[in-house]
C-alpha positions in Angstrom: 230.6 25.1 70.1 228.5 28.3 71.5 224.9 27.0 72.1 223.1 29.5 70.2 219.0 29.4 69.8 217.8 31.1 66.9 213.8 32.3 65.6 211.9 34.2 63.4 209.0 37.0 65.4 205.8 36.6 63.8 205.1 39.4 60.8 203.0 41.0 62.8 205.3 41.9 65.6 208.0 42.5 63.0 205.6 45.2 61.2 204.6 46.9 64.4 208.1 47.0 65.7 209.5 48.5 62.3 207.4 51.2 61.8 207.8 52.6 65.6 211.7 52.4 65.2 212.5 53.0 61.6 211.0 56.0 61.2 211.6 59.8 61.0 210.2 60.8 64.7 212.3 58.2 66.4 214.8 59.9 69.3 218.3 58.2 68.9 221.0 59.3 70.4 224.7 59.3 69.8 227.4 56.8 71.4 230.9 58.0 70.5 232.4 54.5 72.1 230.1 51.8 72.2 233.2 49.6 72.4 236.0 51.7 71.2 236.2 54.9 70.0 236.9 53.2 66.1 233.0 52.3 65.7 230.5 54.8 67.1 227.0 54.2 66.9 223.2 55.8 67.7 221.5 54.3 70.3 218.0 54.8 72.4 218.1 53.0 76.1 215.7 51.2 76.9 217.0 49.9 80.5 220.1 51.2 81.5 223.2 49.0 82.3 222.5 47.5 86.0 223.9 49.2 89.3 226.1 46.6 90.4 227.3 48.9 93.1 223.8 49.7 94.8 222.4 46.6 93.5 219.6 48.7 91.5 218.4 47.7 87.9 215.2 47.9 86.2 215.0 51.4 85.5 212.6 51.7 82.5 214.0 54.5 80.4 212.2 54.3 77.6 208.3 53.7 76.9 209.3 51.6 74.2 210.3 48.5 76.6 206.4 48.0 77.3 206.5 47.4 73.8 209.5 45.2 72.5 209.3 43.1 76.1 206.5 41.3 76.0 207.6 40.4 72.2 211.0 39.4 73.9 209.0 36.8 76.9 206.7 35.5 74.2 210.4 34.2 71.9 212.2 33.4 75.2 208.9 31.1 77.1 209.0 29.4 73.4 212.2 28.3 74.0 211.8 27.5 77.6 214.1 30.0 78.8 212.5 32.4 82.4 214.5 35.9 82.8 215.8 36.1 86.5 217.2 39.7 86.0 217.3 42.1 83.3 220.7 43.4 83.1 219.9 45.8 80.2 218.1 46.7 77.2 218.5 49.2 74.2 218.8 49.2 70.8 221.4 50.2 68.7 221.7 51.6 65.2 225.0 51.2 63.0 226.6 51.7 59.1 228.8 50.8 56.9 232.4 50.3 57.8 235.4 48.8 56.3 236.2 45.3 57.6 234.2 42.2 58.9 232.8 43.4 62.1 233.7 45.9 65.4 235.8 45.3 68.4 234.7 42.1 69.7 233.1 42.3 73.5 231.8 40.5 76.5 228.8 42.4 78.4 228.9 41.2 81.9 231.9 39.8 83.6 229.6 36.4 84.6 227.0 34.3 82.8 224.5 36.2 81.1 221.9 35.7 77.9 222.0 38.1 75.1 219.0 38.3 72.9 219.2 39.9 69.8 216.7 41.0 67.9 217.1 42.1 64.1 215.1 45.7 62.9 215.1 46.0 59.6 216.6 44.6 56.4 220.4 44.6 55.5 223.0 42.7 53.5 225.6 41.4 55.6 225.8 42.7 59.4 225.8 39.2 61.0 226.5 38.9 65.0 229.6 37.2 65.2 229.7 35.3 68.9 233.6 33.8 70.0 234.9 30.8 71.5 236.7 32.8 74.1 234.8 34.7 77.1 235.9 37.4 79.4 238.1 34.9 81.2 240.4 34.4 78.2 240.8 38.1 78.1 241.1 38.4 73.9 238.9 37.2 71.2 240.8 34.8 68.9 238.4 32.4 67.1 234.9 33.1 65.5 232.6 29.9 66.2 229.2 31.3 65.7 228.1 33.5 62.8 224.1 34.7 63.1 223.0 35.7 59.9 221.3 39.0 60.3 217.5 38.7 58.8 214.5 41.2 59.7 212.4 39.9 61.9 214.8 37.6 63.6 216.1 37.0 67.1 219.0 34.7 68.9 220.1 33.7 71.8 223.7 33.3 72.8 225.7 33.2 76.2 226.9 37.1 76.5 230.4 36.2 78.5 231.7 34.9 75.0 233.2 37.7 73.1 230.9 38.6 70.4 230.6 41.0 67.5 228.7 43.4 65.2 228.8 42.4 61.7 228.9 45.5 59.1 226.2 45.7 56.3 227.4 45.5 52.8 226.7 48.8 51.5 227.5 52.0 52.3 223.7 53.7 51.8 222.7 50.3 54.6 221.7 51.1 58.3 221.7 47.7 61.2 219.1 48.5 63.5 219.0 45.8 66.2 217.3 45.5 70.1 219.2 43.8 72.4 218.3 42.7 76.0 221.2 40.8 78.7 219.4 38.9 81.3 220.2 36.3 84.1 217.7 33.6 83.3 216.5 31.1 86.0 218.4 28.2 86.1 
């Protein structure tokens, strides 16, 4: 089974981090294929994707990161974990769709941490992590659901497939940060 650490951000943090994301000012920015073409999304960068071909990462992109990071270090030291690398960071906004969930998808082709953090409220819209990783080349068996709650994070191994869960009605939005990272072993 997928190791999978999950936790709740204090109400404090949760509040803060709301109100400067769901709101009427905030810049997203549309992501015609995220995955595939089938399920576009928004989405506001907060650390690109890392330059494996220069070897370059780390390029704050958004102001926001001095925000939502320290949040991030203060769930990850509580469960023991030490970032090596970040290997990106953004958040991502998402609807209503028919069906369970999108095209599931690997990150980085080698072993990686995602940590997921959940915006605002929404019925349905769980993360959906795979048995399989991007060795086995195709995502057959579901063997993690995360429930979606506001407020809450997880931590899963991002070379298994995983998945966006769709909320359950169609006037819903999923707003969610997500950060890969190479911890320290």
């Amino acid at each position: 089974m997928v190791k999978v650490i999950e936790g709740n951000l204090n109400k404090k943090d949760t509040d803060m981090l709301e109100a400067n994301i769901n709101n009427n000012m905030f810049p997203w920015y549309f992501l015609p294929s995220p995955v595939t073409p089938k399920y576009p999304c928004v989405t506001h960068v907060l650390i690109p994707r890392y330059d494996y071909t220069n070897d370059e990462g780390f390029k704050v992109n958004s102001n926001l990161h001095d925000l939502i990071y320290p949040i991030m270090e203060k769930a990850l030291r509580k469960n023991k974990i030490k970032i090596k690398r970040i290997l990106r960071g953004q958040l991502n906004f998402t609807w209503h769709n028919n069906g369970l969930h999108s095209d599931p998808h690997w990150d980085h082709e080698f072993p990686h941490d995602v940590f997921i953090y959940y915006i605002n409220s929404f019925t349905k819209g769980s993360t959906f992590v795979f048995k399989e990783t991007y060795k086995d080349k195709k995502a057959k068996k579901i063997d993690k659901e995360i429930t979606a709650k506001k407020g809450k994070y997880a931590i899963y191994p991002g070379e298994n497939f995983h998945a966006a869960g769709f909320v359950g009605k169609p006037d819903e939005v999923r707003m969610i940060c997500i950060y890969t990272f190479e911890r320290i072993k």
